[in-house]
C-alpha distance (Angstrom), angle and dihedral (degrees) to the residues before:
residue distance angle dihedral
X1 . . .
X2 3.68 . .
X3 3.37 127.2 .
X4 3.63 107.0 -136.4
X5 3.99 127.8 -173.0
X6 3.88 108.8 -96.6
X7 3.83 129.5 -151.9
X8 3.69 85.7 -116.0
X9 3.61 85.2 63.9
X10 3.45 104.8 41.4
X11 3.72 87.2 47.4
X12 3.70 95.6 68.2
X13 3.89 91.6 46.3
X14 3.80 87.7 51.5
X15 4.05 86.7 56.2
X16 3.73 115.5 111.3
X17 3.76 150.2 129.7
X18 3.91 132.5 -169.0
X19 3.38 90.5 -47.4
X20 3.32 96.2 59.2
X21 4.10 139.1 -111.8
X22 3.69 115.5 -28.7
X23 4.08 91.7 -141.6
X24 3.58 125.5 33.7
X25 4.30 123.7 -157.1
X26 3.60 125.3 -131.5
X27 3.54 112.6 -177.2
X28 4.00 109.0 -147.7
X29 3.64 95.5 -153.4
X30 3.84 94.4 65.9
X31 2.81 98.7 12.7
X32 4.17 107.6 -123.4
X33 3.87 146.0 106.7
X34 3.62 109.8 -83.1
X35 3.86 145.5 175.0
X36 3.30 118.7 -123.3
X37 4.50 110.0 -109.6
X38 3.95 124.7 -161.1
X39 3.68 103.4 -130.4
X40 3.85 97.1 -177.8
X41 3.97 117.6 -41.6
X42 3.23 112.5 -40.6
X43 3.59 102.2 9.6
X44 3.94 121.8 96.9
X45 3.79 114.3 178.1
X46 3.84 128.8 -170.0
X47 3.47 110.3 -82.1
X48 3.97 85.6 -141.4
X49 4.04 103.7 51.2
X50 3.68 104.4 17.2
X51 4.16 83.4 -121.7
X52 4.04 112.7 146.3
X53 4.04 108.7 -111.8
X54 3.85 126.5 -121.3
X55 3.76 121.3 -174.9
X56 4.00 83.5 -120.9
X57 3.45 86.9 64.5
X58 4.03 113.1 50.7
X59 4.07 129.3 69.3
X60 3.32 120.3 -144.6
X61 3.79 118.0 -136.8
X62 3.90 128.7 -172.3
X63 3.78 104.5 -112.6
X64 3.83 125.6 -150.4
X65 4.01 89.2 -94.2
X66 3.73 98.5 58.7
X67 3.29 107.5 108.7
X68 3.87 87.8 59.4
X69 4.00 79.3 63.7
X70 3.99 97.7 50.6
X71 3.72 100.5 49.6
């Protein structure tokens, strides 16, 4: 079974306020910061390559807003 990227998920990554998004994308398969598209339900693709996302196949970075996140 695959484990795809879910709008749940992308929704928290999406989060953010003046300081800025508490999670930020990288997509290892080219490599770059992305957002998180809905193809067709339940497919998100990279908003940078058009490639379909699997959990195996994002990093999750601590953006500038994250501490909005933690507490």
């Amino acid at each position: 079974m695959s484990r795809a990227i879910t709008n749940d998920s992308a929704a928290v990554a999406g989060r953010g306020d003046e300081r800025g998004r508490p999670l930020l994308l990288e997509h290892n398969i080219c490599g770059k910061l992305f957002d998180p598209v809905k193809l067709f339900d339940p497919v998100m693709v990279c908003s940078e390559c058009g490639e379909p996302l699997h959990a195996k196949q994002v990093h999750v970075h601590a953006g500038p807003g994250r501490d909005q996140a933690v507490g």
